[in-house]
LUMVEXSE-547019 format. One record per residue: x, y, z of N, C-alpha, C, CB in turn. Coordinates in steps of 0.2 Angstrom, whole numbers, plus 5000, padded with zeros to 4 digits. Glycine has a CB too. Example, Ala and Ser with C-alpha at 12.3 -4.5 7.8 and 13.67 -1.06 7.14 Angstrom:
BEGIN
506649725039506249785039506649845039505749785045506449895035506849955036506450005039507049975029
This chain:
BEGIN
512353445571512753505572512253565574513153525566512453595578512153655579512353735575512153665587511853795577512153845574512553855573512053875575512953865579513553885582514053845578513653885591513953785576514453745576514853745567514153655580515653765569515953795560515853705554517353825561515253715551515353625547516053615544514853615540516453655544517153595539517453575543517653635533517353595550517653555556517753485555517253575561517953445559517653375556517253355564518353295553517053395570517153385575516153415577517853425578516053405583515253445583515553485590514453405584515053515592515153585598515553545604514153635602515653475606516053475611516453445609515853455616517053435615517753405612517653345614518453425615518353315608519053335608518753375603519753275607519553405601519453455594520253455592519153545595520153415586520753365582520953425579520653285577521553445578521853495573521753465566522653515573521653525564521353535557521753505550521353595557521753465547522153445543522653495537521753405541522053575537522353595532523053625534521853645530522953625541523753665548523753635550523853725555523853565552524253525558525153525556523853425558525053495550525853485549526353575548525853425541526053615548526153685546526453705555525353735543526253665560526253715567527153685568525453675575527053735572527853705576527553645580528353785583528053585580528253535583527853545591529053535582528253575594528253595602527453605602528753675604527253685600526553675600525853635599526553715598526153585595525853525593525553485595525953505591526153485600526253425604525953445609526953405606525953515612525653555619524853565619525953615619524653565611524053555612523753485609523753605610523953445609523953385609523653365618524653365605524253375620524153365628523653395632524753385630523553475632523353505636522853545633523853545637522653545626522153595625521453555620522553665621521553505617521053475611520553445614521453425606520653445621519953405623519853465628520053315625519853515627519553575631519153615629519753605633518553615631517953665627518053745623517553675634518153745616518353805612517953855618518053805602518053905616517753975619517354005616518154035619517254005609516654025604516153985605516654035598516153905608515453855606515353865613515653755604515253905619514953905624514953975627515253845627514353985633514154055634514854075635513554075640514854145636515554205636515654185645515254315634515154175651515254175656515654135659514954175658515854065655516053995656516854005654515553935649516854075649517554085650517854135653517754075644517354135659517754195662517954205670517554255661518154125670518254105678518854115680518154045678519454135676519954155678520254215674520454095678520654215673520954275669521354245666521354335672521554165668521854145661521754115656521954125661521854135650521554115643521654065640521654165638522254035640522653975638523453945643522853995630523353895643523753855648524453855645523653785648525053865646525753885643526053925646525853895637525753965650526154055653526754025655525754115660527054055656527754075660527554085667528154125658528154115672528054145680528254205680528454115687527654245683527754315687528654325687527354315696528854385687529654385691529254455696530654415683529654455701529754485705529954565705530054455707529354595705529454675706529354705712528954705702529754795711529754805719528954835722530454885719528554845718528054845720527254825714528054905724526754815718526254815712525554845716526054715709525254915714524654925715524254955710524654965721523854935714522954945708522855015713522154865710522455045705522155125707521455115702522755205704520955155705520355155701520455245699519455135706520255245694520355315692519855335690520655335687519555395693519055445690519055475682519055495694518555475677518555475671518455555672518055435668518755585666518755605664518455655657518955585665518255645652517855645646517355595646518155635640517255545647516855495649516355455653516955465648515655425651515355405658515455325659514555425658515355315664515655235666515855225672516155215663515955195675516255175681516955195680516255105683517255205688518155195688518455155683518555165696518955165680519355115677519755105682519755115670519955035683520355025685520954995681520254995688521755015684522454995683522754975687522655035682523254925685523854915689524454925688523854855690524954955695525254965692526054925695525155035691526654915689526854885691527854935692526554825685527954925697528654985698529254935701528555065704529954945696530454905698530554915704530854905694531154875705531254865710532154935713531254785710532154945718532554985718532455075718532954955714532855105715532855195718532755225711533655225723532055255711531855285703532655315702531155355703532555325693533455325691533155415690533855265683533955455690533755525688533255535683534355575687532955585682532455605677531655555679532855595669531655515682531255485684530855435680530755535686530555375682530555325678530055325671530355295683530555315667530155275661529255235660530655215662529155245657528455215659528155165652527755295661527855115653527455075649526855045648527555035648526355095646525555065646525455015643525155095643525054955646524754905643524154895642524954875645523954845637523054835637523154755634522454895630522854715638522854625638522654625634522554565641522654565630522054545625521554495628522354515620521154445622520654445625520154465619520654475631520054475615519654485608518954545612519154395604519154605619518854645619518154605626518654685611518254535624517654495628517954495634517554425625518454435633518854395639519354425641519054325637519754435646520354445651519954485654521054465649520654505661520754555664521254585669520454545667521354615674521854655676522454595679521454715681522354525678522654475679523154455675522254435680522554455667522854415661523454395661522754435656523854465661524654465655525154495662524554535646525054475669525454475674526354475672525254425679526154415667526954375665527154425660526954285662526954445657527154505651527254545656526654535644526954585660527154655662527654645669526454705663527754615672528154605677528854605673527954545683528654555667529554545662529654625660529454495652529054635656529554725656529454765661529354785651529454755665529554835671530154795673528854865679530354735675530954685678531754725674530654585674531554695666532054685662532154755659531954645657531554785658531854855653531654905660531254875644531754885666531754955671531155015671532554995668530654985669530055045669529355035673529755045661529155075675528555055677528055055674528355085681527755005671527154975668526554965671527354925667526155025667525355025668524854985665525055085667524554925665524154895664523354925665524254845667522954915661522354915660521754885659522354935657521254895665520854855664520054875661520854815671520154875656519754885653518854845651520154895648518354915651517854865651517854815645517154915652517254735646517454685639516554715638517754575639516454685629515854655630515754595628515554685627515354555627514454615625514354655633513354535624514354655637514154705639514154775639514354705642514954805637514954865636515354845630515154925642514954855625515354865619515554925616515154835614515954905612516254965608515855005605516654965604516255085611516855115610517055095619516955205606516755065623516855075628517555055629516455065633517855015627518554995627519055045626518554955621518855085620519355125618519355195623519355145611518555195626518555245632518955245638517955255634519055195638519455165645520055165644519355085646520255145640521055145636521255215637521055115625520755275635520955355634521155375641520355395631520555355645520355385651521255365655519455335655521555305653521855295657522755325655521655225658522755335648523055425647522955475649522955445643522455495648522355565654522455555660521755605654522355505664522655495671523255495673522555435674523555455667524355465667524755525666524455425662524655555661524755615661524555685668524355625655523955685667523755735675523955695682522755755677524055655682524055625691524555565693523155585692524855535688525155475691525655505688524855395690526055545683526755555682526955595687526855585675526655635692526655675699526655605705525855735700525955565704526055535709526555485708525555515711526855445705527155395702527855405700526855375698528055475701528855505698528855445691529655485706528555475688528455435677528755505675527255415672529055495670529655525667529055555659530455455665528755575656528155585652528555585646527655645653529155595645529655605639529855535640530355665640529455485641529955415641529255365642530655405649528855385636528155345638528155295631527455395639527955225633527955165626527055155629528755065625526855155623526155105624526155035621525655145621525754985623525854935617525154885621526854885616525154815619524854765621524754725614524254775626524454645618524154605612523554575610524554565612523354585603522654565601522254615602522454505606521754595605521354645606521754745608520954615612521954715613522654755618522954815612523454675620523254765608523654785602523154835598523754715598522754815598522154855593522154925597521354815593521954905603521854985609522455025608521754965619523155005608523555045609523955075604523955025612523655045595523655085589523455115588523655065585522455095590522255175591522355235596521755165592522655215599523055265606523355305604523555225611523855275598524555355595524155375591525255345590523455335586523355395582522855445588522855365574522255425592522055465594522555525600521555435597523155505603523455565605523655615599523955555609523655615596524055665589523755715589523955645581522855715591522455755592522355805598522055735591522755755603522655785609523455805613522355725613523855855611524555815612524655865620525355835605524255905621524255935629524055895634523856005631523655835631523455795639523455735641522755795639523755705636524055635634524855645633523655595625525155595635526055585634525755575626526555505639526755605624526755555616527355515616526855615609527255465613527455405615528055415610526855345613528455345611529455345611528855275607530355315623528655235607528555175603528055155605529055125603527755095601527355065601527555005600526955085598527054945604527254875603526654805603527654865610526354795597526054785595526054725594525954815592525854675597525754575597525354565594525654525603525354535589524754495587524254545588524554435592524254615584523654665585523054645579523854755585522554665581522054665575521954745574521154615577521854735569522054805565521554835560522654795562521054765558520554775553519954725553520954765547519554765557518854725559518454705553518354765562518754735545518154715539518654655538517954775530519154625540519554565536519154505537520254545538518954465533518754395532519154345527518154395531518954285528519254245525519054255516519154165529518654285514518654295507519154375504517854305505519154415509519554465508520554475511519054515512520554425514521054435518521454355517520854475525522054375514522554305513522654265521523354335510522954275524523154235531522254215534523654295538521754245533521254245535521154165531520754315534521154175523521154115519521554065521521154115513522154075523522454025524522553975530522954055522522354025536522153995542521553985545522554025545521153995539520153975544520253925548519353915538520653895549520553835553521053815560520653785548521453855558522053865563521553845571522453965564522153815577521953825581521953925587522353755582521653905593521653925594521153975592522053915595521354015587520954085584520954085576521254165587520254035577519954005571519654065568519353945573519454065561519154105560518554135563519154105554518154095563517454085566517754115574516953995566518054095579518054115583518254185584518254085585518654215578518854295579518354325576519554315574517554305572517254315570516654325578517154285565516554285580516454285588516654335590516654235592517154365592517254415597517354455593517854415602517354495588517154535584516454555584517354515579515954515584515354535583514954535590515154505578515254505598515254535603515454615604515654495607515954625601516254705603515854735598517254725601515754715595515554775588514854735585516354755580514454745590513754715585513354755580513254715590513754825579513454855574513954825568513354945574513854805563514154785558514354865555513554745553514154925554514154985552514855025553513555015556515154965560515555015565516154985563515455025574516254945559516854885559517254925554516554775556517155005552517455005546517855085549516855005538517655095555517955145560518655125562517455145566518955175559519655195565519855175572519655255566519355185575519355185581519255125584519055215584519055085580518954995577519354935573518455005571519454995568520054955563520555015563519854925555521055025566521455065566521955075559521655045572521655005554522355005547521955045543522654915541521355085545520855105541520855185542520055065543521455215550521455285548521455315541521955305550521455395541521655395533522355455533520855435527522355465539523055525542523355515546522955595544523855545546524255525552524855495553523855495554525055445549525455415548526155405550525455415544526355455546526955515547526955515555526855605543526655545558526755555564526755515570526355595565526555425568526655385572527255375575526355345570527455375581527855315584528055265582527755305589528755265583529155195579528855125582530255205581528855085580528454995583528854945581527554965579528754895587528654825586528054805585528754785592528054765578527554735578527854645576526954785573527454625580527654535581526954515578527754505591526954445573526454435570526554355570526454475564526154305572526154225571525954205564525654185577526454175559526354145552525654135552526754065550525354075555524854035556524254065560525253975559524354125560523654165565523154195558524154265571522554205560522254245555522554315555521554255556522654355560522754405561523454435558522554415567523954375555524754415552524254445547525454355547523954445543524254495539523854555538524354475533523354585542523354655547523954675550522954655553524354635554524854645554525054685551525054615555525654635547526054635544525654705539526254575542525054725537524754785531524954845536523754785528524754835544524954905549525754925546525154885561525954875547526954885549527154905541527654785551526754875536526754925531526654995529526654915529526254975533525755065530526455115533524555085537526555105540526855155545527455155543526955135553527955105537528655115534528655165528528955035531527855145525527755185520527855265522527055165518527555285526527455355528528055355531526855375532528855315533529355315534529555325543529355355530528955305544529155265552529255185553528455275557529855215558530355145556529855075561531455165561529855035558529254975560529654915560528354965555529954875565529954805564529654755566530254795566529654735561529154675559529354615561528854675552529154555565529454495565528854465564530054475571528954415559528354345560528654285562528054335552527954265567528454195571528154145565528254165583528754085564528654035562528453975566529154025560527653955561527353905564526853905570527853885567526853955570526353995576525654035574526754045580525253995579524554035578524654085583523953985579523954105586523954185588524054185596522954235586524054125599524454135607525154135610524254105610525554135606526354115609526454155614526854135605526254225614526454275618526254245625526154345616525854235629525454205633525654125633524754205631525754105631526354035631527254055631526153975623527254075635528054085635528354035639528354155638528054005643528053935649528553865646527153895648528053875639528253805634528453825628527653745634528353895626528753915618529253955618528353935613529653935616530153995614530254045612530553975612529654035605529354095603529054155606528854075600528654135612528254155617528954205620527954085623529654165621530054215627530354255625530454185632530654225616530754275611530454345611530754245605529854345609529254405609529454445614528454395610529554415620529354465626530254505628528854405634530754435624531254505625531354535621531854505626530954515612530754575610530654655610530454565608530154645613529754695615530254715623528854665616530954675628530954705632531554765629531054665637531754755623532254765619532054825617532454715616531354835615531254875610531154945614530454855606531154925621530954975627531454995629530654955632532154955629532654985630532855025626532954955632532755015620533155065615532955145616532855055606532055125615531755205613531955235619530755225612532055185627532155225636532755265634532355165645533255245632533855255630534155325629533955205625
């Protein structure tokens, strides 16, 4: 075995890679069977360099299809507070004649554990909500690392708030009284820190109708000795503990920073009260439920209304499998649902 390679596995760094005995009989049926088929004899993402996985923008096999919007362009934006190259965005606008007051709008940020995706990733999530819930949907393509690690992430995530705000609610007829932020995983993480960091800024950033939070990580100190779902699922497929520990310490090589807000967002200490009402969607079987599920708390506690659904049987990718899980298409009208309420 090598370094890299987790020993209670029963497997070494190449495949197949047999589900784990402690979750096999725990998963939904469907998905079992799907990675049985499609995914156990394909090379994990943590046992090999980061470049091997970044040949597409697709992360795992299951997605669904694009639907059909009335347009899709990309803009690079000039920063603002920050140094870096343009960020670039895509942007997604329904189809048909902006409605009065001018369109709705929905920032997004993929996931990808801050390493992997891009302005590709989550096509099938954001064409469903601009399609279904009638909004134009701004996607983010945010720098990953090791390259540029964190905070550049969250710089990118900001920069593309202030764009939104000064330049595309003029250029784009966006309604700024009708703005939801959200995304998943990583995604998720950026756009919790998003409501807390506009609170500070409320002349230059929209303030957000909701928030919609998949599968977010929420608490960079969690490990499998501190954190229940972490213990319960070391072994899960997909986003093994070790492998969430992987992209974690790609974004965050200082150990020092993992206890930052702007990092672990369940770790603000204010603010609360003042967050935007959420979806937050969590997979039983993910390390990452119960960050979850401690956000959706924290924000009921301080009396912001937070629904919480946990999928049964499911580890941390449903959302991105909507193709072949039902889970997967549930979430996404979750969340198209959640968008129509706050547009409403």
């Amino acid at each position: 075995m090598g370094p890299d390679t987790p020993s209670p596995y029963s497997f070494g760094p190449e495949p197949p890679y047999p589900l784990h005995p402690s979750i096999k009989n725990k998963l939904d049926p469907t998905y079992r069977a799907f990675y049985d088929e499609h995914i156990f004899d394909k090379q994990q993402v943590h046992l090999q360099p980061v470049a091997a996985s970044r040949t597409s923008g697709v992360l795992i096999p299951g997605g669904g299809e694009m639907l059909d919007v009335g347009s899709t362009r990309d803009f690079a934006i000039k920063r603002r507070e920050s140094e870096g190259p343009d960020v670039m965005v895509r942007v997604f606008t329904p189809e048909g004649q902006k409605p009065e007051g001018d369109w709705p709008v929905m920032v997004y940020y993929h996931g990808g554990g801050w390493v992997l995706g891009n302005i590709d990733t989550e096509n099938v999530v954001c064409t469903n909500l601009c399609k279904r819930a009638n909004c134009v949907v701004i996607s983010v393509d945010y720098r990953l690392a090791p390259e540029n690690p964190y905070p550049a992430a969250v710089h990118d995530s900001w920069e593309a708030l202030l764009w939104l705000h000064s330049t595309a609610a003029s250029l784009l007829s966006l309604n700024l009284s009708k703005v939801a932020v959200g995304g998943s995983s990583a995604g998720g993480n950026l756009a919790a820190i998003m409501c807390h960091k506009a609170l500070s800024s409320p002349s230059i950033v929209p303030k957000f109708v909701v928030q919609l939070l998949i599968v977010p990580v929420t608490d960079n100190t969690a490990n499998p000795k501190n954190t229940l779902s972490w213990r319960e699922n070391e072994f899960t497929p997909a986003l093994p503990a070790l492998k969430m520990l992987w992209y974690r310490k790609h974004y965050l090589p200082n150990e020092k920073t993992w206890v930052d807000p702007e990092a672990s967002p369940l770790l603000y200490p204010s603010g609360w009260e003042k967050q935007p009402k959420a979806l937050v969607v969590v997979g039983e079987l993910d390390v990452l439920r119960s960050e979850g599920e401690a956000y959706a708390e924290k924000l009921s506690a301080a009396g912001v209304e937070a629904d919480l659904k946990v999928m049964k049987g499911m580890p941390h990718p449903f959302l991105a499998m909507d193709g072949v899980l039902q889970q997967g298409r549930d979430t996404i009208t979750f969340m198209v649902e959640a968008l129509k309420g706050a547009f409403s």
